[in-house]
C-alpha positions in Angstrom: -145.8 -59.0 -119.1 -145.8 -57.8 -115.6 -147.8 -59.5 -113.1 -148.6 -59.1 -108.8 -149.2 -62.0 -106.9 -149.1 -62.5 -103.8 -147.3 -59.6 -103.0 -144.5 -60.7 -105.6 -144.0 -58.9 -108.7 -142.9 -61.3 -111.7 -141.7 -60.3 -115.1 -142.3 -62.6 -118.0 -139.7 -61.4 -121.3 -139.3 -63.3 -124.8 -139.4 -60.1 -127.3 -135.8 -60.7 -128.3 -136.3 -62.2 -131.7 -138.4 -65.4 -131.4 -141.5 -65.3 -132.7 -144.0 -62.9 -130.4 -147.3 -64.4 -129.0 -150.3 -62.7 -127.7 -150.4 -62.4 -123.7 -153.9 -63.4 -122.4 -154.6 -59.7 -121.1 -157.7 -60.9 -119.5 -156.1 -62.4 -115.8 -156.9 -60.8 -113.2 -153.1 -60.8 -111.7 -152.0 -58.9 -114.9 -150.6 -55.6 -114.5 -149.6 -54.8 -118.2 -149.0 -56.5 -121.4 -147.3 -56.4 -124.8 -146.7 -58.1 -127.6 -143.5 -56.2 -129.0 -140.0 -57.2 -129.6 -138.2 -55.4 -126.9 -135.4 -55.2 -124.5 -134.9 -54.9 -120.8 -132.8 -52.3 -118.4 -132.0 -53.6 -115.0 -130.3 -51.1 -112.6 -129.9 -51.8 -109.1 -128.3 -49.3 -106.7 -128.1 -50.2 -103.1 -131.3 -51.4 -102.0 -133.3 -49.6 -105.0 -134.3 -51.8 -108.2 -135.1 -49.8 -111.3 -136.8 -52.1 -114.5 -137.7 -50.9 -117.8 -138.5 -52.9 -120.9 -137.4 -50.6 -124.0 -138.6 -51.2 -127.7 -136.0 -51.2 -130.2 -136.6 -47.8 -131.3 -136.3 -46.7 -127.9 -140.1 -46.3 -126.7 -140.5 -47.4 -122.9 -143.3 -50.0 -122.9 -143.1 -50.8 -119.2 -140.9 -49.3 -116.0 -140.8 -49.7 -112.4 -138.9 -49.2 -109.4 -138.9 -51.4 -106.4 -137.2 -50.7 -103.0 -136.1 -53.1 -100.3 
């Protein structure tokens, strides 16, 4: 799950094997949801921040860049 708040972005992962439970997609802070085993791609170059959360069989469910 990817959420804003307060002007903070904040990544919430656990599809790496455990068992997968259903995000409550109803908050309002919620910007997108799955429930699907998956992994996640961190790059950071310089002051650029590039996320992606990959399912195994290589569909993107989420990605994102952030620059500072």
């Amino acid at each position: 799950a990817r959420c804003a708040r307060n002007g903070v972005k904040h990544i919430t992962t656990g599809g790496g094997g455990a068992p997968l439970y259903t995000p409550n997609a109803g908050a309002s802070y919620l910007e997108i949801c799955s429930e699907d085993y998956h992994f996640c791609k961190i790059d950071i170059n310089g002051t650029q921040l590039d996320f992606e959360a990959v399912k195994p069989d290589g569909t993107v469910i989420d990605s994102f860049t952030l620059n500072h």
